[in-house]
KOLVEXLUM-767884 format. One line per 8 residues: number of its first residue (from 1); their letters; for each residue x, z, y of C-alpha. Coordinates in steps of 0.2 Angstrom, whole numbers, plus 5000, padded with zeros to 4 digits. Layout:
BEGIN
NUM) A) X/Z/Y | ...
This chain:
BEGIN
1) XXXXXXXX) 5032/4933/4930 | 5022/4949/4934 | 5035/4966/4933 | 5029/4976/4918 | 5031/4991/4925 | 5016/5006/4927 | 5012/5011/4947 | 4996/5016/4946
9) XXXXXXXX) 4981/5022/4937 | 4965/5027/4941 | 4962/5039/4928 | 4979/5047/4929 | 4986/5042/4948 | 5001/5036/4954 | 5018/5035/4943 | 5030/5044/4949
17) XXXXXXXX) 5045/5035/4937 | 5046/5017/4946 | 5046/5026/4962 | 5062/5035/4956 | 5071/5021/4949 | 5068/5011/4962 | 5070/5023/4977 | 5087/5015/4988
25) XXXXXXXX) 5097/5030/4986 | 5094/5028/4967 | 5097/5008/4970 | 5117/5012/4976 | 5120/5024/4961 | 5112/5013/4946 | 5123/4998/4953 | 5140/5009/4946
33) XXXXXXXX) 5131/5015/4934 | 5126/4997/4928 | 5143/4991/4928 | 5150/5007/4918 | 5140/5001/4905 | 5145/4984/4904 | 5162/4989/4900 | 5158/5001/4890
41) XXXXXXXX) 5156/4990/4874 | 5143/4993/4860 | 5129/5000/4867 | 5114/5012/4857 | 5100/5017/4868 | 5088/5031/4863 | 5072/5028/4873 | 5060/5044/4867
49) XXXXXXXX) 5048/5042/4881 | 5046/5025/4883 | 5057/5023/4902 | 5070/5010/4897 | 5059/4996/4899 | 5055/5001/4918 | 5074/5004/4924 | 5075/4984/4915
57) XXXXXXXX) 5064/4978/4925 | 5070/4984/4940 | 5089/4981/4938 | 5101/4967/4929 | 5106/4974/4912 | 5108/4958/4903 | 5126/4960/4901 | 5125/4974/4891
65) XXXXXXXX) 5132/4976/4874 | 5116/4983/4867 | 5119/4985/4847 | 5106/4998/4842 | 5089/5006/4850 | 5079/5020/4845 | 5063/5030/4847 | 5056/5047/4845
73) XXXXXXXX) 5040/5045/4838 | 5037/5037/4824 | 5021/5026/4829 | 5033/5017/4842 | 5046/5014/4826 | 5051/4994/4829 | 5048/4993/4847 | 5059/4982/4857
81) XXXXXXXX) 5071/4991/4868 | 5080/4976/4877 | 5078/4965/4863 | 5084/4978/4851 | 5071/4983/4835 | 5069/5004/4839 | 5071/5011/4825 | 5069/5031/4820
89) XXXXXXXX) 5082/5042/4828 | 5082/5054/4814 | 5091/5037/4806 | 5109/5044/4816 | 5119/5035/4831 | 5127/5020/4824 | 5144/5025/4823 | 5150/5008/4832
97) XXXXXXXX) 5141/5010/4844 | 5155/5016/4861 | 5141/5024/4872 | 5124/5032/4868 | 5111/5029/4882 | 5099/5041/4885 | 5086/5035/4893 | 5075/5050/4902
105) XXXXXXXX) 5078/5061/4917 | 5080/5080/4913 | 5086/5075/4897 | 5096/5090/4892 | 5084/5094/4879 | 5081/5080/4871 | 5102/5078/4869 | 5101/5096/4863
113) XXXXXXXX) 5089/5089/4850 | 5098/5073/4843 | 5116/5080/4846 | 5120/5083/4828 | 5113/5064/4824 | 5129/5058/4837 | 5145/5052/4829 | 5159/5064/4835
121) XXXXXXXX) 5167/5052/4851 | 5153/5045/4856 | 5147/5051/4875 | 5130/5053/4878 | 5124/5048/4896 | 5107/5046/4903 | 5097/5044/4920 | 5102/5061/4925
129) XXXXXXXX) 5118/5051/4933 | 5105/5043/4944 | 5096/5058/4950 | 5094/5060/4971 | 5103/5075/4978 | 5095/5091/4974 | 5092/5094/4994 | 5078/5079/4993
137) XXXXXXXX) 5069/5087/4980 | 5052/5098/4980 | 5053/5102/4963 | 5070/5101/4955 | 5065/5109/4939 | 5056/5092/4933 | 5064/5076/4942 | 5049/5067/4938
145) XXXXXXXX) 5035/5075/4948 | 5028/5065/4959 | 5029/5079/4974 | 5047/5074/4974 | 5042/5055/4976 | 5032/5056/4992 | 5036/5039/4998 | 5027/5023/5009
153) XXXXXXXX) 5034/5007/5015 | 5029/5003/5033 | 5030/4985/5043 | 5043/4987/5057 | 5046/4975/5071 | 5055/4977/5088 | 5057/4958/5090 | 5053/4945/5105
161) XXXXXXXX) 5043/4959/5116 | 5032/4965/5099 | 5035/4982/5094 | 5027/4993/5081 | 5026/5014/5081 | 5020/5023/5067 | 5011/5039/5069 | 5010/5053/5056
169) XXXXXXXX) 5009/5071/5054 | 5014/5087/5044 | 4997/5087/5034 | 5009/5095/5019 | 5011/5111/5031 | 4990/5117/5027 | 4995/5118/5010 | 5009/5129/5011
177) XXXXXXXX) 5024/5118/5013 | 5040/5124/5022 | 5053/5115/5030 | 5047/5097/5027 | 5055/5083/5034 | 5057/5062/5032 | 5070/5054/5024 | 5069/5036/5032
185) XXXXXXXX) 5078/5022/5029 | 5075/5004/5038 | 5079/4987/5029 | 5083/4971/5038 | 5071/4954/5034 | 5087/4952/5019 | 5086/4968/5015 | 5102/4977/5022
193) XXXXXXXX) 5101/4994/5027 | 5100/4995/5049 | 5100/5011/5049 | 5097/5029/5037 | 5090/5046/5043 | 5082/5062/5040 | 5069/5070/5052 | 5062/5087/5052
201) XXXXXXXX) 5045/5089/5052 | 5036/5099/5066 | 5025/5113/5059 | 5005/5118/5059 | 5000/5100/5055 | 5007/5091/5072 | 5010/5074/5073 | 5026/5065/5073
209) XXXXXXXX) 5031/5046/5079 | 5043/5035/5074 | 5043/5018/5087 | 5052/5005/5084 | 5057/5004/5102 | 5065/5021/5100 | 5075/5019/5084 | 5084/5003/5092
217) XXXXXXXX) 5089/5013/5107 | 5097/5025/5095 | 5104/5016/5082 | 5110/5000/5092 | 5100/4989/5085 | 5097/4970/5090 | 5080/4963/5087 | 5075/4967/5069
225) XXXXXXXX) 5060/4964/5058 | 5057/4974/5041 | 5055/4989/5030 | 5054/5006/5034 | 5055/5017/5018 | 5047/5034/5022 | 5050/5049/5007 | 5045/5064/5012
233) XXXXXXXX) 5055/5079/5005 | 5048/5096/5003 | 5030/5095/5002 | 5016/5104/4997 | 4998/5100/4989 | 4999/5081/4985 | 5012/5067/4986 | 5001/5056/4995
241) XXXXXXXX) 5011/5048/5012 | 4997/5044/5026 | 5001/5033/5041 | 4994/5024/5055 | 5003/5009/5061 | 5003/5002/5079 | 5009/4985/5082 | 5010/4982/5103
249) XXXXXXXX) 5018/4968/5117 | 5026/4970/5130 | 5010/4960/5140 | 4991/4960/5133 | 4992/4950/5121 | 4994/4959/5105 | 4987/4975/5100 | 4983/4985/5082
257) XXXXXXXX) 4981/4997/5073 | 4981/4997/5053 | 4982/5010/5043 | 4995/5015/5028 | 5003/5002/5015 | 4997/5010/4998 | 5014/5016/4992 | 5009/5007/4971
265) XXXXXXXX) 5013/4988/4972 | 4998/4980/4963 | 4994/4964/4952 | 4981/4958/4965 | 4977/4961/4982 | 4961/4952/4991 | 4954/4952/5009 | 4965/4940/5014
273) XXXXXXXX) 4957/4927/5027 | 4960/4911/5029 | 4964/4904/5045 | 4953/4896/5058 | 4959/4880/5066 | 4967/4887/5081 | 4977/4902/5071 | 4991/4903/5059
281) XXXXXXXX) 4990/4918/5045 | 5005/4926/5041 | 5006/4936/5025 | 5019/4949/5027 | 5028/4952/5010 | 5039/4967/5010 | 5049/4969/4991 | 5046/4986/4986
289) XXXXXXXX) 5059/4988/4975 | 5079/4983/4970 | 5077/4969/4962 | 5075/4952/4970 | 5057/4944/4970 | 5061/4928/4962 | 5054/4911/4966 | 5037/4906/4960
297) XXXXXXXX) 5032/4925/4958 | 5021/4926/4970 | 5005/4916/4976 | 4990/4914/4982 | 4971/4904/4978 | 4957/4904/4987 | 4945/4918/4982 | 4935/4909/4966
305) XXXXXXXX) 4947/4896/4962 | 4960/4896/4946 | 4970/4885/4957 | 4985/4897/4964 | 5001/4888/4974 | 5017/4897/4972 | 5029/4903/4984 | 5045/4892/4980
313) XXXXXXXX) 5054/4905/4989 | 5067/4920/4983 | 5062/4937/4991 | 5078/4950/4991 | 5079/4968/4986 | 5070/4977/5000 | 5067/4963/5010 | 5053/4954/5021
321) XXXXXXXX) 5047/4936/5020 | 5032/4930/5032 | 5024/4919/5022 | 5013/4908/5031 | 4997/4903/5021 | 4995/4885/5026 | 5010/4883/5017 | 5003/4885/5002
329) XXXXXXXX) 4984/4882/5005 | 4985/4871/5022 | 4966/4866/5018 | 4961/4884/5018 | 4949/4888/5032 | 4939/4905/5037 | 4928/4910/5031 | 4936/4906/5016
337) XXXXXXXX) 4944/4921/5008 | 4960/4922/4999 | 4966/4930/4982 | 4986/4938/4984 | 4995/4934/4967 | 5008/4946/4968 | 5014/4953/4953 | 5015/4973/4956
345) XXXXXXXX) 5033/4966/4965 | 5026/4972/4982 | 5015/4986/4991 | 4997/4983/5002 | 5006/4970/5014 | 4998/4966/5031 | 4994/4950/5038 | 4995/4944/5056
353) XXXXXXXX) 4985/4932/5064 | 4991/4920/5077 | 4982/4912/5090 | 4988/4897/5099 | 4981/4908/5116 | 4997/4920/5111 | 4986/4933/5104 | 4990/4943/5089
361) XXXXXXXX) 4982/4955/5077 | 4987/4964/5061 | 4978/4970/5046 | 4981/4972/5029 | 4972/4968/5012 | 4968/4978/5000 | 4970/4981/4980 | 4960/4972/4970
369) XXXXXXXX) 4956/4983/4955 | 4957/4973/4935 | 4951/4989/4928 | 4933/4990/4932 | 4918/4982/4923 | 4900/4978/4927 | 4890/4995/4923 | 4872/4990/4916
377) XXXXXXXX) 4863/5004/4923 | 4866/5001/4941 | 4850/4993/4944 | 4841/5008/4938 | 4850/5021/4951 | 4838/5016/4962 | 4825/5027/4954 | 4835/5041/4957
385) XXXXXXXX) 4844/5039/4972 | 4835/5025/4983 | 4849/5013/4990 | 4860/5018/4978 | 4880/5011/4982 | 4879/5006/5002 | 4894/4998/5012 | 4892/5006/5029
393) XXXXXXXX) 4898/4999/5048 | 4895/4997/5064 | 4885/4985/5074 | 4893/4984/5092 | 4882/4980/5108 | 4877/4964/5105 | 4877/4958/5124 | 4897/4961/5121
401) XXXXXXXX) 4900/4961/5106 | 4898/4949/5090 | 4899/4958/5074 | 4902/4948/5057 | 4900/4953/5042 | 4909/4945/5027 | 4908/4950/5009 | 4922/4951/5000
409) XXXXXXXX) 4925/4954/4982 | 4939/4968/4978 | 4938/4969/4958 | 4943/4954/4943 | 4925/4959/4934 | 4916/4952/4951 | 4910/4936/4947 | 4894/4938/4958
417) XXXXXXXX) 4889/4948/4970 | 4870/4954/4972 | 4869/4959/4991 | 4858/4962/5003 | 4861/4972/5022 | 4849/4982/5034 | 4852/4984/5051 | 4848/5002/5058
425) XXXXXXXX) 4847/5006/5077 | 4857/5022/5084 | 4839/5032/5082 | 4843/5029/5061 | 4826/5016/5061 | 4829/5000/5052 | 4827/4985/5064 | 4828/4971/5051
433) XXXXXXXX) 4835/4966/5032 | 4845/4951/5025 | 4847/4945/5009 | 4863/4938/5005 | 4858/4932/4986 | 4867/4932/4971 | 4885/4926/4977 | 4897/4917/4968
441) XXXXXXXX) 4915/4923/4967 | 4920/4909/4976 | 4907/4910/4991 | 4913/4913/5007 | 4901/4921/5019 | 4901/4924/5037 | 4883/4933/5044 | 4884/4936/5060
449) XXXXXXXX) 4872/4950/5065 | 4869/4947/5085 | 4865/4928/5078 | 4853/4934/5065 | 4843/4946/5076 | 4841/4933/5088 | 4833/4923/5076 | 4823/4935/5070
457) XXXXXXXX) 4818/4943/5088 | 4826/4959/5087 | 4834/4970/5097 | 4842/4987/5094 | 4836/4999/5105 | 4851/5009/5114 | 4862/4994/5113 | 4871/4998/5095
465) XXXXXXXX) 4867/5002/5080 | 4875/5001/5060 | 4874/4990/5046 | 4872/4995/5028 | 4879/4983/5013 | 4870/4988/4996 | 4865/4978/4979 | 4849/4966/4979
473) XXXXXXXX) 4846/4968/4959 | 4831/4957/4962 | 4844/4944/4964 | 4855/4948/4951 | 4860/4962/4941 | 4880/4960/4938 | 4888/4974/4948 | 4902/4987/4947
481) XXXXXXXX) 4899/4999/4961 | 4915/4992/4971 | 4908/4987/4986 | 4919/4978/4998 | 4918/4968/5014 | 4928/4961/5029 | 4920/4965/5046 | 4924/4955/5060
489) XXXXXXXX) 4922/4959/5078 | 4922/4946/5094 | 4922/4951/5109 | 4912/4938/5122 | 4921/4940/5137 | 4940/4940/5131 | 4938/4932/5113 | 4949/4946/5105
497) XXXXXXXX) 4945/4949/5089 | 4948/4965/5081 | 4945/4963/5060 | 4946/4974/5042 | 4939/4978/5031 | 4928/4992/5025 | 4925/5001/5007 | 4918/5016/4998
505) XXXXXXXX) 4931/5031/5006 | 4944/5018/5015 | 4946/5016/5034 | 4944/5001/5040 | 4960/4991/5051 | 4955/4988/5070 | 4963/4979/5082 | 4958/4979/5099
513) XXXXXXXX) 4968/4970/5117 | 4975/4985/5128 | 4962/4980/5140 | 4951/4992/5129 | 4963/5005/5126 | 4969/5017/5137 | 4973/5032/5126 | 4979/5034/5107
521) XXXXXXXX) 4976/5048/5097 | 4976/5052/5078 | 4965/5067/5069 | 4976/5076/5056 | 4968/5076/5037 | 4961/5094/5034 | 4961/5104/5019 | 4952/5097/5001
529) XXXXXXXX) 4936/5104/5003 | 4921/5100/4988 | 4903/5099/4993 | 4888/5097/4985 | 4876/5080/4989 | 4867/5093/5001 | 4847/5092/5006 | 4849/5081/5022
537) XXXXXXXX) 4850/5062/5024 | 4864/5053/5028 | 4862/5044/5045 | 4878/5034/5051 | 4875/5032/5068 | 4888/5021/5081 | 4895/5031/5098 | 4896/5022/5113
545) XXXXXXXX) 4914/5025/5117 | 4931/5017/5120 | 4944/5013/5106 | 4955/5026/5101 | 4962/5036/5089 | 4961/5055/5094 | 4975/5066/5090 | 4976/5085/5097
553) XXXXXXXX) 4998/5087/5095 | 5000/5106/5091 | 5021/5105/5095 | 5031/5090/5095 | 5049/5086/5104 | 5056/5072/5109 | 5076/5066/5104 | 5083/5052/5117
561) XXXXXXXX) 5101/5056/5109 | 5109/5040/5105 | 5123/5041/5091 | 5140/5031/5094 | 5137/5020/5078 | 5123/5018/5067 | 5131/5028/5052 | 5119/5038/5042
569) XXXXXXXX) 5113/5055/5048 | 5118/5069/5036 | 5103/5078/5027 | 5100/5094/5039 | 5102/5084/5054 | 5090/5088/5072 | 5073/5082/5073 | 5069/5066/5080
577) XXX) 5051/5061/5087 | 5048/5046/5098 | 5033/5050/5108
């Protein structure tokens, strides 16, 4: 029941023609455009780049009247197009056919090139109807380049005292981008729109907010839990929309910060933790695109196990479902680790863990990669460049601190994982090793580092030191280079936990009770820079300092104008930042 549709590769990147059938604006239009077809009559489709079978899975088009399909190239000559045999378009247009579909964006061109092939009568329509207005676009020339589909979900929630504020900034600006700004658009738990808008960017690569708290006062909104669709319009150097995401109370009781939602909906996602017996798990699933999520699509198993319970649950275009995993595993208990099922039908989604004290913290899983297999000569890196793939993260004061780390497997080809770990002081001295063995896929792990250097009578000089995760290939020698772990940290006094998870290039989601926290701050991405491996070791070394995100703002204004009604506000509209 997985979608059939392409988001993301890693040889290629991120697809940019999902992204612009699906997008909401697109959404309104295609419903029209849908039904114009329907009663139309006879239908023939010309499908030369292979599009047709994405707009089908994201929209209803079984009551078309399709009577003829055709193709370009001749290697595709008998594929399917909605149950229709392609044939060769050189063939000509069935002259029964009423409507000629053509399904491609910028498609003046290709109708330039079949037009004498069309029966005199017929009209020749294609996606070009669907196209966003030309003021949202980068690059108008070519609709399909994924600089004009900039866009993220994010988790928002102004509900019961919780709030959530998502923090960004105008990294586009370095790379030569004018006049940038948001188009945002927030869904409802059902998926109907709340509210629409567009915000201008500040320049020089300042930061900009959007809290949760704020676009209620604005919009008039009641307590509201959902989407927030982010495109940004106008942008320079990459299409790649970076967040971070704080989730706060009104009391002490609940703050996190998480990172950006991935904008590609995936097959699998993993790093999901069971609970333990005083918590509930809440899997936030937000439907990324236009079409419902229908029931039995999604589900979950525990990490290792064939055994996957479905959720007997319809999701809505666009909407939000808090799936709570006892539902479907209520024998599931940390440190077992759970595999997401979910059918490329929804984004990275968080999940929140609940404890029966009242305390809350987010996090999200991550991607689990099916194109990655074991690479033979891993085990021989070492000759060449010592540890070879290490996993590193910190190891706070013991006295206060318990840090746990939990392997996690993050691709389909890891049936076992090899591991060992070395603890290193904040000098860069190793204190002391562990070997993990040769996990099984289905082991579940918890080392608890402050524990094991009890045992082993060590201490770390300075208070603090870091933890490396690499490959034991004297235990075994499957391995892919994708190393992955949860990383778990306690704190003695209060017993907040703030947990994420760490891999190669990925930041890790921390959470942490505002009796930590006094400031928040976020650093804005630079420019690309390449490097070569350089002559000095790496040394990752822990700070001593509170929890925060540091962020120097360069410019920002704030907006405490309240619209009358929540009507959409017109492209071209004044800023809005809520600080």
């Amino acid at each position: 029941m997985a979608l059939n549709i392409q988001t993301f590769s890693n040889v290629q990147g991120g697809n940019a023609l999902f992204k612009a059938l699906g997008h909401p604006l697109t959404a309104q239009s295609a419903r029209a455009f849908i039904s114009r077809l329907k009663d139309a009559g006879p239908l023939a489709i010309y499908d030369p780049l292979n599009h047709f079978s994405t707009f089908a899975e994201l929209y209803d088009v079984a009551a078309w009247d399709v009577r003829a399909a055709y193709v370009q190239r001749i290697e595709e000559l008998g594929r399917s197009v909605l149950g229709v045999t392609g044939r060769l378009i050189t063939e000509g247009v069935n002259a029964e056919c009423a409507c000629l579909l053509v399904a491609a964006f910028d498609s003046a061109r290709l109708v330039q090139q079949i037009k004498h092939l069309v029966p005199d009568g017929v009209p020749i329509i294609s996606f070009d109807e669907l196209r966003l207005p030309g003021a949202m676009l980068t690059n108008a020339r070519r609709y399909l380049d994924p600089l004009n589909f900039a866009t993220n979900l994010a988790l928002l929630r102004d509900a019961h005292g919780q709030h959530t504020r998502l923090v960004t900034c105008n990294y586009w600006h370095g790379h030569g981008a004018k006049n940038t700004a948001l188009w945002l658009c927030l869904f409802d738990e059902q998926g109907k729109v709340l509210a629409e808008w567009q915000e201008t960017l500040p320049a020089a690569s300042a930061s900009f907010m959007v809290d949760s708290q704020e676009v209620r006062k604005r919009f008039g909104l009641q307590d509201f839990t959902g989407t927030l669709f982010v495109h940004a319009l106008h942008i320079a150097g990459h299409d790649i929309v970076k967040y971070a995401l704080d989730t706060y109370g009104d009391g002490a009781t609940q703050l996190s910060c998480t990172h950006d939602a991935n904008a590609w909906p995936s097959d699998l996602y993993a790093g999901l933790p069971a609970p333990q017996q005083d918590e509930t798990v809440l899997l936030w699933i937000q439907n990324s695109h236009p079409r419902p999520i229908p029931a039995g699509a999604v589900g979950l198993n525990k990490m290792g196990s064939s055994g996957i319970r479905r959720l007997d649950a319809e999701i809505p275009p666009f909407g939000t479902y808090a799936l709570d995993v006892a539902q479907l595993l209520p024998d599931a208990r940390w440190p077992e680790q759970i595999e997401v099922q979910a059918g490329k039908y929804f984004v990275r989604p968080r999940y929140e863990v609940v404890k029966q004290s009242g305390r809350r913290r987010i996090a999200h899983v991550n991607v689990e990669r099916d194109d990655l297999q074991p690479d033979p000569q891993l085990p021989e890196i070492g000759k060449l460049l010592g540890k070879g793939y290490l996993l590193p993260a910190p190891v706070l004061p013991p006295a206060q601190w318990r840090s746990i780390v939990q392997p996690t497997p993050m691709s389909t080809c890891q049936s076992e994982l090899p591991l060992a770990a070395k603890i290193y002081d904040a000098a860069g001295k190793e204190i002391a090793a562990h070997r993990f063995g040769n996990l099984a896929r289905r082991d579940s792990t918890a080392w608890d580092i402050a524990g094991f250097l009890d045992r082993e009578r060590k201490t770390l000089p300075g208070g603090y030191g870091h933890v490396e995760l690499m490959y034991d290939f004297s235990a075994g020698a499957v391995a892919d280079g994708w190393l992955h772990s949860l990383f778990r940290y306690e704190q003695r006094a209060s017993g907040h936990i703030a947990a994420g998870k760490m891999m190669p290039c990925q930041c890790m989601d921390v959470s942490s009770s505002s009796s930590l926290v006094t400031r928040r701050t976020a650093f804005c991405p630079s420019r690309r820079r390449t490097k070569g491996p350089g002559m000095e070791p790496l040394t990752v070394t822990a700070r001593a300092s509170r929890s925060a995100m540091r962020s120097p703002v360069l410019w920002m204004r704030r907006s405490s104008a309240c619209p009358s009604s929540p009507a959409p506000v017109a492209l071209g509209s004044p800023p809005y930042c809520a600080a």
